[in-house]
C-alpha positions as CSV (number, residue, x, y, z in Angstrom):
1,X,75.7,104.8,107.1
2,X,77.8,104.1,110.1
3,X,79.3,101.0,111.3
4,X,77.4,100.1,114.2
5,X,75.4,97.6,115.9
6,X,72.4,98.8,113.8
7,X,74.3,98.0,110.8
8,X,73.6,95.1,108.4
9,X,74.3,91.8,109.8
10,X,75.9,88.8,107.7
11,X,75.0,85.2,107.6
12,X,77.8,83.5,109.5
13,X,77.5,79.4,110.0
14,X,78.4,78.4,113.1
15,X,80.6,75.4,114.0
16,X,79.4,72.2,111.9
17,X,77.6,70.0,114.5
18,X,74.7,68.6,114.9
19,X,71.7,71.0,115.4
20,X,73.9,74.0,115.8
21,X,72.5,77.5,115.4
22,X,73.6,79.8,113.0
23,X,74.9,83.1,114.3
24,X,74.5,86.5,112.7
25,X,77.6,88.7,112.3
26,X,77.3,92.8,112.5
27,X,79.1,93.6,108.8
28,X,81.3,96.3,111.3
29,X,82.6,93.0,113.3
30,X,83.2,91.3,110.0
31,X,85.3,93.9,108.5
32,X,87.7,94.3,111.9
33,X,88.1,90.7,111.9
34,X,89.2,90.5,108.1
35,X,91.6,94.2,108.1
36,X,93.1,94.0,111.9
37,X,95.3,91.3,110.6
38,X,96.5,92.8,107.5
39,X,97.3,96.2,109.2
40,X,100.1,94.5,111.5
41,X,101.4,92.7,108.2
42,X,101.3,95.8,106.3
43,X,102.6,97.9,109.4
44,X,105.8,95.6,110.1
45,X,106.4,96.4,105.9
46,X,107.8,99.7,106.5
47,X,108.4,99.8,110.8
48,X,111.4,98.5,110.9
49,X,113.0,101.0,108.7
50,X,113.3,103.8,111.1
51,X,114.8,101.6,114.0
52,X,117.7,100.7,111.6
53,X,120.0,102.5,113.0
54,X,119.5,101.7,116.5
55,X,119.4,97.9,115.1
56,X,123.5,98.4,113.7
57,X,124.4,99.7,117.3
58,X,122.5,96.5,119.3
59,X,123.5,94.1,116.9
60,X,126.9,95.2,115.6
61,X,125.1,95.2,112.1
62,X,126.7,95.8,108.9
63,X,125.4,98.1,105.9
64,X,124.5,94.5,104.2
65,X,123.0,92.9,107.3
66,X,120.9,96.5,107.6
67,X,119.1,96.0,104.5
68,X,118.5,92.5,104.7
69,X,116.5,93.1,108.4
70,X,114.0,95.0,105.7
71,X,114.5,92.6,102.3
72,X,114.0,89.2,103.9
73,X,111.0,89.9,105.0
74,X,109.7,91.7,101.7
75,X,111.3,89.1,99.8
76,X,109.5,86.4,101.4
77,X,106.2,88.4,101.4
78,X,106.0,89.1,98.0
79,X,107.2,86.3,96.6
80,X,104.9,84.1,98.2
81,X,101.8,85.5,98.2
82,X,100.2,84.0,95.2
83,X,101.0,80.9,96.9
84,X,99.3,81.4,100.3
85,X,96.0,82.3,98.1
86,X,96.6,79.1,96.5
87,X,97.0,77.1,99.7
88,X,93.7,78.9,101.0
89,X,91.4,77.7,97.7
90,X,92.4,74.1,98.6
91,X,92.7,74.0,102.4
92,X,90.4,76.7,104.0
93,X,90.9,80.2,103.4
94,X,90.0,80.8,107.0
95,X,92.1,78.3,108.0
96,X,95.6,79.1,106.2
97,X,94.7,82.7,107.3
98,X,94.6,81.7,110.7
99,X,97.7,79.7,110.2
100,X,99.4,82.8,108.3
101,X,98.6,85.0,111.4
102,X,99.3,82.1,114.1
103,X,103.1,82.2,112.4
104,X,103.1,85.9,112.1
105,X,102.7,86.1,115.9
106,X,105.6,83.2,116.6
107,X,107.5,84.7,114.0
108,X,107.6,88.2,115.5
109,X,108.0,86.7,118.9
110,X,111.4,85.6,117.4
111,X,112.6,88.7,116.8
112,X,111.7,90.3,119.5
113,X,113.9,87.2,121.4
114,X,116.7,87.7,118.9
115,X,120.5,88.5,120.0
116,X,122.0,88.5,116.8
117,X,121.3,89.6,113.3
118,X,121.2,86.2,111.9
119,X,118.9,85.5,113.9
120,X,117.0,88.8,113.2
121,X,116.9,87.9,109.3
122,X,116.0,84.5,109.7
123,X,112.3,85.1,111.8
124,X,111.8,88.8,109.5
125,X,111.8,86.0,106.2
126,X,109.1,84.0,108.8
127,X,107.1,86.8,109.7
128,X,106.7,87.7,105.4
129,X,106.1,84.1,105.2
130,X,103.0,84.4,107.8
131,X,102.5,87.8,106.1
132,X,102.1,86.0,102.4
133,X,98.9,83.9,104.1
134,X,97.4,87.0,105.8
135,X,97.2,89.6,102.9
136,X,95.2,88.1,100.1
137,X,92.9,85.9,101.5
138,X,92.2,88.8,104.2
139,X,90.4,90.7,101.1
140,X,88.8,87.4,99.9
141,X,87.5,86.3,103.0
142,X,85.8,89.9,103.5
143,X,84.5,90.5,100.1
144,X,82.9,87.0,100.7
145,X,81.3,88.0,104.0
146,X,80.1,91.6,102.9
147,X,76.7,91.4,100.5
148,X,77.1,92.6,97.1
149,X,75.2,96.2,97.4
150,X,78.2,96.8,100.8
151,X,80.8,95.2,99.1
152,X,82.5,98.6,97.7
153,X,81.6,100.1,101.3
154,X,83.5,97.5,103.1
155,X,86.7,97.7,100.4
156,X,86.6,101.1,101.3
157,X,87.0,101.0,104.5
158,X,89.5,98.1,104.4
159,X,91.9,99.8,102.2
160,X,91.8,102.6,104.5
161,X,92.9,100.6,106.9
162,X,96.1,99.4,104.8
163,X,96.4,102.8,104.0
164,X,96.5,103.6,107.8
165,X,99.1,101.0,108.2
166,X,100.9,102.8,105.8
167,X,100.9,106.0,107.7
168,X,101.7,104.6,111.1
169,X,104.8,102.3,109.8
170,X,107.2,105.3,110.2
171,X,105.5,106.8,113.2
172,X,105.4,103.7,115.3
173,X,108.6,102.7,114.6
174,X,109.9,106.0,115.3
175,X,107.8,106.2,118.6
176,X,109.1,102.7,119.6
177,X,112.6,103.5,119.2
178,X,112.8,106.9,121.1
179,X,110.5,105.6,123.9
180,X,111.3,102.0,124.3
181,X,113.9,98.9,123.6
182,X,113.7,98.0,119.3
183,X,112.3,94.9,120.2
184,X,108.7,96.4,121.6
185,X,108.2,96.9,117.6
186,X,107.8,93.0,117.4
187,X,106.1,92.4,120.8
188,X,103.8,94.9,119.9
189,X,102.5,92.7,116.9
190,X,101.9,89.4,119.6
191,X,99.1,90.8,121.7
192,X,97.0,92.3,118.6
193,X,97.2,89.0,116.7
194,X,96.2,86.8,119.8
195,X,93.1,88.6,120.1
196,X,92.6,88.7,116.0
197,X,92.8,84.7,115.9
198,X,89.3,84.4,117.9
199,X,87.9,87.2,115.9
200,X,88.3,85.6,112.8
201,X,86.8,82.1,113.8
202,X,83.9,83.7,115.1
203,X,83.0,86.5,112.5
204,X,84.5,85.0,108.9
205,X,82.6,82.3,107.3
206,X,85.0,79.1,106.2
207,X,85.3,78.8,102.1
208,X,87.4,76.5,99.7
209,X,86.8,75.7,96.2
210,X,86.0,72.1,96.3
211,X,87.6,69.3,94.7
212,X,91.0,71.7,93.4
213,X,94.2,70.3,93.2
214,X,97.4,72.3,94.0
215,X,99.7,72.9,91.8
216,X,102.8,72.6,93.3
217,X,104.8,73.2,90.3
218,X,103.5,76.0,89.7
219,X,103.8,77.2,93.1
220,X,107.6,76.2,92.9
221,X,108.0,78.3,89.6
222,X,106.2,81.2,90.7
223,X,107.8,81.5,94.0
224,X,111.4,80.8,92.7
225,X,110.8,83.3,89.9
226,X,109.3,85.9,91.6
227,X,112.3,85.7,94.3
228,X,115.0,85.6,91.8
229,X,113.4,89.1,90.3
230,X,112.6,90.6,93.3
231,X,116.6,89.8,95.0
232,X,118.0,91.5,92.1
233,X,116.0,94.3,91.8
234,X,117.0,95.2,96.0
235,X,120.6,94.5,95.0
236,X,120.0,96.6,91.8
237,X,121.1,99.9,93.2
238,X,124.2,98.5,96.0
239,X,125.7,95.9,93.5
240,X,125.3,97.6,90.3
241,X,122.7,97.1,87.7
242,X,124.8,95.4,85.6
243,X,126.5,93.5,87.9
244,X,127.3,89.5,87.0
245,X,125.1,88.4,89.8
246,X,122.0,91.0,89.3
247,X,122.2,90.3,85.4
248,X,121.9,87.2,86.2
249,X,119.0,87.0,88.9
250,X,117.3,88.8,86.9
251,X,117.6,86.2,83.9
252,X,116.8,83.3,86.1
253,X,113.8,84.9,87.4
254,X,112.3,86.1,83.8
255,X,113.7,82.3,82.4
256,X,111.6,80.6,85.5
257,X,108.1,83.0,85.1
258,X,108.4,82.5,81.7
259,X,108.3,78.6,82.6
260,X,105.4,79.5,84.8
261,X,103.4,81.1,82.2
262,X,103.9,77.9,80.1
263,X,103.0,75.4,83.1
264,X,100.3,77.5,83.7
265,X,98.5,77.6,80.2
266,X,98.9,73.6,79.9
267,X,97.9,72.7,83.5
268,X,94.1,71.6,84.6
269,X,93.8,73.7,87.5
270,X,96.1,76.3,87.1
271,X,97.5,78.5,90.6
272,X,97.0,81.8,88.1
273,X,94.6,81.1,85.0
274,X,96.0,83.2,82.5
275,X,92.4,84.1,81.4
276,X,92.4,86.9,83.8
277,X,94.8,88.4,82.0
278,X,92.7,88.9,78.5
279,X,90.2,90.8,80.6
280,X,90.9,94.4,80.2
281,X,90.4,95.2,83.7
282,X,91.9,93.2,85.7
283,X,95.1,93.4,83.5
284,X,95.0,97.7,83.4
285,X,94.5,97.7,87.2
286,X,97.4,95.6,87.8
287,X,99.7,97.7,85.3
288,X,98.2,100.9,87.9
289,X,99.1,99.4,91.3
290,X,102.5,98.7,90.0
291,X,102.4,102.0,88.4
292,X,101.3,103.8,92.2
293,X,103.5,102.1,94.0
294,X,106.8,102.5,92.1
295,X,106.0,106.0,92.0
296,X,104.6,107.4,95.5
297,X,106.3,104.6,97.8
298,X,109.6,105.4,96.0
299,X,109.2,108.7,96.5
300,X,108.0,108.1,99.8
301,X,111.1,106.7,100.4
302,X,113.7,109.9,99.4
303,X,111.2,112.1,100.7
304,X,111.0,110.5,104.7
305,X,114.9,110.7,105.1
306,X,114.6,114.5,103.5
307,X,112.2,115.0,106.6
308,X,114.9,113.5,109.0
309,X,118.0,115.6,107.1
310,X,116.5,118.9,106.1
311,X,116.8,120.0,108.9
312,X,117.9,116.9,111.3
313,X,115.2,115.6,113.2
314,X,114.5,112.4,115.0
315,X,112.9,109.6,112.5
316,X,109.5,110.0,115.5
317,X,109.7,113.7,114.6
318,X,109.9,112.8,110.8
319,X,107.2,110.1,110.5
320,X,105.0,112.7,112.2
321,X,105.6,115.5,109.3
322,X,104.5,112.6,106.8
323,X,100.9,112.3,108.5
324,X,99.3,114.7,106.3
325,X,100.0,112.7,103.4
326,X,99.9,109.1,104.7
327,X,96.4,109.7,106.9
328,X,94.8,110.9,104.1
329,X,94.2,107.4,102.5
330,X,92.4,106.3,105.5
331,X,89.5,109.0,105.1
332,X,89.1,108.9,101.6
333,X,89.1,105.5,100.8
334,X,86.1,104.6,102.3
335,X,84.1,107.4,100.2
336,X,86.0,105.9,97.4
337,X,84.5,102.6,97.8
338,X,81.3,103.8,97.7
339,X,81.8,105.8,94.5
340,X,83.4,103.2,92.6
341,X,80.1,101.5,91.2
342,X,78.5,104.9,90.3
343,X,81.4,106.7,88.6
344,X,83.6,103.9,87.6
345,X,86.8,102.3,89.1
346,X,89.2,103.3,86.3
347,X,87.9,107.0,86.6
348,X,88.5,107.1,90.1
349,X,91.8,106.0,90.2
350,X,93.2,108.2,87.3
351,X,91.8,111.0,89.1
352,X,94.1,109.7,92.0
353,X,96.8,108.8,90.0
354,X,96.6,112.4,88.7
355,X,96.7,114.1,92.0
356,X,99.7,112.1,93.3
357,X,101.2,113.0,90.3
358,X,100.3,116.5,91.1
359,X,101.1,116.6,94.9
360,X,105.0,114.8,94.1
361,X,105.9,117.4,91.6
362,X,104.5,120.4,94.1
363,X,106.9,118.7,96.8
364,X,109.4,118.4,94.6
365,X,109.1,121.9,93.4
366,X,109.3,123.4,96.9
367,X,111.3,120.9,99.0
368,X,115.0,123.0,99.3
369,X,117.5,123.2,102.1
370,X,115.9,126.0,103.3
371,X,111.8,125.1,103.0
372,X,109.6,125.7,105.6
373,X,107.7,122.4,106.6
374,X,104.2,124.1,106.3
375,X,105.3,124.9,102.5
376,X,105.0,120.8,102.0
377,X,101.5,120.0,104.2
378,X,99.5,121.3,101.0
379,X,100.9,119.1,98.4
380,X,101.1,116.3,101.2
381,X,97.4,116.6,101.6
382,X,96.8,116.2,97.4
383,X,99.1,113.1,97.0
384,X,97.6,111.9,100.4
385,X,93.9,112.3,98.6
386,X,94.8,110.8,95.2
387,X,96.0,107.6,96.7
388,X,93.0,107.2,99.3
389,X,91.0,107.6,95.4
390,X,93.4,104.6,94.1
391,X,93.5,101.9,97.1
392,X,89.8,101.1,97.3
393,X,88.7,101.1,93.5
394,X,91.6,98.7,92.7
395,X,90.7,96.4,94.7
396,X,86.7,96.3,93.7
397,X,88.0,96.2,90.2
398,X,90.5,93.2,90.8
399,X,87.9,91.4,92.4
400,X,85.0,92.3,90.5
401,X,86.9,91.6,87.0
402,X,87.0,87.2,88.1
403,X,84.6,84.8,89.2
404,X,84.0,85.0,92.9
405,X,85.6,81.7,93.7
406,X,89.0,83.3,92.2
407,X,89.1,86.3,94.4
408,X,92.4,84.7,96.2
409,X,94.0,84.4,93.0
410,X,93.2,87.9,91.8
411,X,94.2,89.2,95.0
412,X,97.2,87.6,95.3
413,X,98.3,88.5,92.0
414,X,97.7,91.9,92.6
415,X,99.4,92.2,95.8
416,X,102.6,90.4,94.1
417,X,102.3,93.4,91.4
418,X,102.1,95.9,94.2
419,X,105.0,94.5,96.3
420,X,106.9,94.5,93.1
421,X,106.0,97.6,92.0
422,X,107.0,99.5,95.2
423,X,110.3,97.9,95.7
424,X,111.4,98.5,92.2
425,X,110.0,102.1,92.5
426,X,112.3,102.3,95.9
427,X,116.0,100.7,93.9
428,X,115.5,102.4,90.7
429,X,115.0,105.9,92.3
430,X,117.6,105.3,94.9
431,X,120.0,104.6,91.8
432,X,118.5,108.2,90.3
433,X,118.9,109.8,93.9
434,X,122.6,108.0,94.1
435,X,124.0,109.4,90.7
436,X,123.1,112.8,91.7
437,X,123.6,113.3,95.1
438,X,124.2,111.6,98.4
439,X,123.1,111.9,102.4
440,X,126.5,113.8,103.4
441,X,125.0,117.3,103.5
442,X,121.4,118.7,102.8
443,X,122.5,120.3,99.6
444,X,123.7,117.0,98.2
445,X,120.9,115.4,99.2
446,X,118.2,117.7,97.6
447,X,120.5,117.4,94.1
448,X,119.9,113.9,94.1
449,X,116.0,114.4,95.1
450,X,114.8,116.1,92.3
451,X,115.8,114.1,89.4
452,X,114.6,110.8,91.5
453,X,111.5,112.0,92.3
454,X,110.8,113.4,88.8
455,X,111.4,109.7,87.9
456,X,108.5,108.9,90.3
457,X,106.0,111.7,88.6
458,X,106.3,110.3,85.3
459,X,105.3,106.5,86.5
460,X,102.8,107.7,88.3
461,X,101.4,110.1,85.3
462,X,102.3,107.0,83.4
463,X,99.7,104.9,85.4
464,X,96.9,107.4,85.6
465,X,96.9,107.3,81.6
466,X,96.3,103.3,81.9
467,X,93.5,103.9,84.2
468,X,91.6,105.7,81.7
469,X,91.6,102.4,79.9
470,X,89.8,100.7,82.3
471,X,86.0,99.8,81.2
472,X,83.7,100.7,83.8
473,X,81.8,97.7,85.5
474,X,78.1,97.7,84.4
475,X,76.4,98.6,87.8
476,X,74.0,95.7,89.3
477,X,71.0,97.7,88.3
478,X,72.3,97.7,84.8
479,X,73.4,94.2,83.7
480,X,75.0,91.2,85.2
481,X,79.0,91.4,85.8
482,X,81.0,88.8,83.1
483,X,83.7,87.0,84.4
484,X,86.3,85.2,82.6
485,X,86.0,81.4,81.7
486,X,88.6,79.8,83.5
């Protein structure tokens, strides 16, 4: 089926006054209003990367200021997001959405209007704060408007979506900087969400779960733990892994989550009940997202600049060569979704764990100083395939593994897992990549490669054999769904 005006429509409520008609939302509508927002959160992830350098010349940026223009707004982002689910079960998840994009928009017209790099950090950590709201309660809000016999459909096409953000990240950025000022990557973001914030009041129903309390203790314990673990693990490969100050980031940040974990198990109305985690599922799939995106966005990583170095191209003409791979996800994803229910989520994404497994070690096999690009489109297109078969399952398995009124917690949880996962995939195989080889010369640089992207293979392997744990859901037909007493 197609995603047109003759597609299912959804029961939308209209505003609540008196004798007000309810209006009927096409389930197409519905899912753009609930993924345009995510993409420009999930694009500005990885765009700013490739204007880096043009960013030290403006600004007179240091190496340290340089990687903060990227880390505040990832640290922010991930370690927030459980919260911003949180704040949407209590206040609206509509609403804080809306609010998440509303400061998303202000945020990025910051940076666009900023002269220095202090300035730069400071509205990239707002923008990941906006971000934080935007991600998990987008996925909440459209599972909730799509009916249960679309829902994997709709994930489907939503995760390829993200997965198209992924692609275009490098590419627009790229574009931006060779074409335009640095700052048209921010004012890009303002005109797309202006027109999302309408969209989502008129096309995604309001929901809340009545009567819940926050917990703002936990909230401080998750957040402060989350951003103690996630600082040290950036700073892992600059400062040292066993520098005073990582060491002891890292300490903080397992001493506070441990904290958490206790708060959590004693509180009334926990912000993460720790019953999700003794279901089987939910707790497999989280293992496999972290698993994914250590390995391929790590990889991803090395494998963009070896595009730019080997031989020297511009960072537009290198996010083009990644297309193959990165454009896959959007394709796929959606024929994913509608396989997950018949052959099993934990199936599908081993078999897509396995193939980015597969395609990584082909690259890293072939890639040399002397490799002709059309020797990597082949194994570009395999690792492209097997993460279009991971994206969409894992999110009909996180969501399908709670009750419906904890889909912003799952979701959040797993997006925390993911953000985790990829920047520790990205420090530890920049360490590898480090200790073997530098960016000097293309021979130096593929020595360091190979051993960091071997590094990445074996997660990723890793994660595909924790897949195969994961129980298939019994199909509607075939029983009701359980969900965990919380």
């Amino acid at each position: 089926m197609t995603l047109s005006e003759e597609s299912p429509v959804l029961d939308a409520p209209a505003v609540s006054t008196p004798g007000a008609r309810s209006r009927r939302t096409p389930l197409w509508l519905a899912i753009v209003a609930a993924a345009v927002p995510m993409f420009m959160v999930a694009l500005d992830n990885l765009v700013v990367s490739t204007a880096l350098h043009t960013l030290a010349v403006d600004l007179q940026a240091d190496t340290q200021e340089l990687q903060w223009f990227v880390n505040a707004y990832v640290l922010s982002f991930a370690c927030l997001l459980m919260t911003g689910a949180a704040l949407g079960d209590r206040f609206g998840r509509r609403r804080v959405f809306v609010v998440g994009i509303a400061l998303f928009t202000l945020a990025s017209i910051g940076c666009g209007l900023s002269d220095t790099s202090a300035q730069l950090i400071t509205f990239r950590a707002l923008q990941g704060l906006g971000a934080a709201a935007v991600m998990p309660l987008s996925l909440t809000l459209l599972s909730q408007a799509v009916p249960e016999r679309l829902r994997g459909m709709a994930l489907g096409v939503w995760s390829g979506v993200s997965g198209l953000a992924v692609a275009m990240g490098p590419v627009v950025g790229g574009a931006v900087v060779d074409g335009w000022d640095w700052r048209w990557i921010f004012w890009i973001n303002v005109p797309v969400c202006v027109i999302a914030i309408p969209l989502v009041l008129s096309a995604l129903r309001e929901s809340s779960l009545p009567g819940v309390r926050l917990d703002l203790t936990g909230m401080v314990l998750a957040a402060a733990g989350l951003c103690a673990v996630v600082w040290a693990i950036v700073h892992g490969e600059p400062d040292g892994w066993t520098s005073g100050k990582v060491l002891g980031a890292f300490a903080a940040g397992v001493a506070l989550l441990a904290g958490f974990a206790l708060w959590e198990a004693r509180v009334p109305a926990p912000m993460l009940p720790l019953s999700f985690y003794r279901v089987r599922a939910f707790t497999l799939t989280n293992f496999v997202s972290a698993a994914m995106y250590f390995g391929v966005f790590g990889s991803l990583f090395l494998l963009a600049q070896y595009l730019q170095i080997v031989p020297p191209r511009t960072p537009l003409e290198a996010g083009v060569r990644t297309l193959p791979w990165t454009l896959m996800p959007m394709f796929v994803a959606p024929v994913a979704g509608l396989l997950t229910d018949r052959v099993g989520g934990g199936r599908l994404m081993a078999l897509g764990l396995f193939l980015q497994g597969v395609g990584l070690g082909w690259i890293n096999l072939v890639a040399d100083v002397d490799t002709e690009y059309a020797s990597l489109v082949g194994p570009m297109i395999v690792a492209g395939v097997g993460m279009g078969f991971v994206f969409a399952p894992t999110a009909a398995v996180v969501l399908g593994s709670v009750a419906g009124e904890h889909a912003g917690k799952a979701s959040g949880a797993n997006a925390t897992v993911r953000e985790i996962g990829g920047a520790l995939g990205i420090a530890v195989l920049s360490t590898v990549f480090v200790a073997h080889g530098s960016t000097v010369e293309p021979r130096q640089f593929v020595d360091g490669l190979h051993p960091a992207v071997w590094v990445g293979v074996a997660v990723v392997f890793a994660g595909a054999l924790c897949a195969l744990g994961i129980p298939r859901r019994p199909r509607p037909s075939e029983s009701a769904p359980a969900h965990p007493h919380t």
